[in-house]
C-alpha positions as CSV (number, residue, x, y, z in Angstrom):
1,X,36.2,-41.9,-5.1
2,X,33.0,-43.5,-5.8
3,X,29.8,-41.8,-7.7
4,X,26.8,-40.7,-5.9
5,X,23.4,-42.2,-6.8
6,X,20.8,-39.4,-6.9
7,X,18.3,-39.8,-4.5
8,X,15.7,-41.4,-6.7
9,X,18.1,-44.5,-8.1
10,X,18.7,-44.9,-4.4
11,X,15.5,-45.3,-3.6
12,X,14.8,-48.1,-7.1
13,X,17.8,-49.6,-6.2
14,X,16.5,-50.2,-2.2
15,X,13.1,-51.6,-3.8
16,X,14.4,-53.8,-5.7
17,X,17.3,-55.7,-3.3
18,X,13.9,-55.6,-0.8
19,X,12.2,-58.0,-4.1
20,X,14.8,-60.1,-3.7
21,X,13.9,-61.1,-0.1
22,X,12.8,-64.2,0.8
23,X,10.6,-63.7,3.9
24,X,10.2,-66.8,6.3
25,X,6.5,-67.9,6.5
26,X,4.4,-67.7,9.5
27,X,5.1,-71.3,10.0
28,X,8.2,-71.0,9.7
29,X,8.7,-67.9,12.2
30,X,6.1,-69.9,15.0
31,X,8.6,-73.3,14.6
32,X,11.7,-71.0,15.1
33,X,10.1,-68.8,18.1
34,X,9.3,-71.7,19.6
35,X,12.4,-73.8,19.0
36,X,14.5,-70.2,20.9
37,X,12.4,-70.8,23.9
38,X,13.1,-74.3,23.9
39,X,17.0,-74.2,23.8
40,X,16.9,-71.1,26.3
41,X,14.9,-73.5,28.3
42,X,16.9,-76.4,28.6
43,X,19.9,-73.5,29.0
44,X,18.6,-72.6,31.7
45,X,17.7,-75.6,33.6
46,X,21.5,-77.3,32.6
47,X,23.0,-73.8,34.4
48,X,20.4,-73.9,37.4
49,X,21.8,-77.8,37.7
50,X,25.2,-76.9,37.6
51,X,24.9,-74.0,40.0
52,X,23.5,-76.1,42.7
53,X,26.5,-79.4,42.0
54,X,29.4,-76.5,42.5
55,X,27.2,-74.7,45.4
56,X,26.6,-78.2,47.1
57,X,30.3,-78.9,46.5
58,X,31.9,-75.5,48.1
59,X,29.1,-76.0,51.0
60,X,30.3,-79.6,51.7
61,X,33.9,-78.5,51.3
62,X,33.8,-75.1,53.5
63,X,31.5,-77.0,56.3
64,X,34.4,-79.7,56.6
65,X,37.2,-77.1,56.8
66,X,35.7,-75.1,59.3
């Protein structure tokens, strides 16, 4: 069974791990935000493309079968 930390080492003992963070700079957190919309970007517009091939396709397909 492990020992309990008293409430007050708890609390030293979350300050200090929180020291040891290494926080991105605003530069940093911009490029990333902006690099996320990017990719979801292009995501979306490779999806929306294939979408409309495979709804083209079945359209072509189900318009010579019936």
């Amino acid at each position: 069974m492990a020992t309990r930390t008293n409430p007050l080492q708890f609390i030293q003992q979350v300050r200090a791990e929180i020291a040891k963070v290494v926080w991105p700079t605003r530069r940093e957190t911009v490029l990333t935000t902006v690099m996320v919309f990017v990719m979801a970007s292009l995501t979306a517009v490779f999806f929306f493309i294939v979408d409309f091939i495979i709804r083209q396709g079945l359209q072509l397909l189900l318009g010579m079968v019936g």
